[in-house]
Every structure is written in structure tokens, then in C-alpha cells.
C-alpha positions in Angstrom: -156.7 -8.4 99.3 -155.4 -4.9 101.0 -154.1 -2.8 98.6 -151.7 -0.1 99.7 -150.4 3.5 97.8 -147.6 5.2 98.6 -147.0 8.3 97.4 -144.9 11.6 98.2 -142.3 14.0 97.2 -138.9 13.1 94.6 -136.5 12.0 96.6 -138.4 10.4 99.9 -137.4 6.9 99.5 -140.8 5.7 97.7 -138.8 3.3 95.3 -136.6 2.1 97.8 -139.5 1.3 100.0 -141.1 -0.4 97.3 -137.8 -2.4 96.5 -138.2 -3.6 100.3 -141.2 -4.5 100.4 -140.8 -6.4 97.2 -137.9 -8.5 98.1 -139.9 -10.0 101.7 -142.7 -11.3 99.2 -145.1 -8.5 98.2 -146.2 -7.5 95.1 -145.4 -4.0 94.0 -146.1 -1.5 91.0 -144.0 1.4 90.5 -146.2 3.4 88.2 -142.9 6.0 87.9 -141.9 4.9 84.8 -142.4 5.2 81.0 -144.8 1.9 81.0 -147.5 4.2 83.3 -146.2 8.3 83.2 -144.9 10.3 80.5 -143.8 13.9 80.4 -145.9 16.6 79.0 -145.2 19.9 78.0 -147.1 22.7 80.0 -148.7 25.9 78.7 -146.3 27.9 80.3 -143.9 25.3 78.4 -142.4 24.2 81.6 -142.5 20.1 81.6 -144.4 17.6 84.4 -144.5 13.8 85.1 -147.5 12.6 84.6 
């Protein structure tokens, strides 16, 4: 089975490139949302996706 990652910067078309690939047949896991990341508050008390 090939497995496949795709990852990059907000805003590059990730999701809809997962959406695509989803609707010819493929399975796909989008790990951005609240089932697999969660904000966290940083030292500095800025915030991050993780």
C-alpha cells in the first residue's frame, strides 16, 4: 500500500488537494482538525497548531 503525506504552508491548497484526490477514489486523512491537532499556548503566550 503507498502511503503518501502532504504537507506545507496555510493557504497552499493542501485540503483542496486532498478533497481531489478523495472524490477519484482515494483514501485521505486530514489530520487539520480538532480530532488530530489542538492549539496550545506557547511560553511566550503566543498560540500554535499542533
Amino acid at each position: 500500500m503507498l502511503r503518501i503525506l502532504i504537507t506545507g504552508m496555510s493557504g497552499t491548497g493542501k485540503t483542496t488537494a486532498l478533497e481531489k484526490l478523495g472524490e477519484r477514489g482515494h483514501r485521505v486523512v486530514d489530520t487539520d482538525s480538532g480530532m488530530w491537532s489542538h492549539w496550545i499556548q506557547l511560553p511566550d503566550g503566543s498560540n500554535d497548531w499542533i
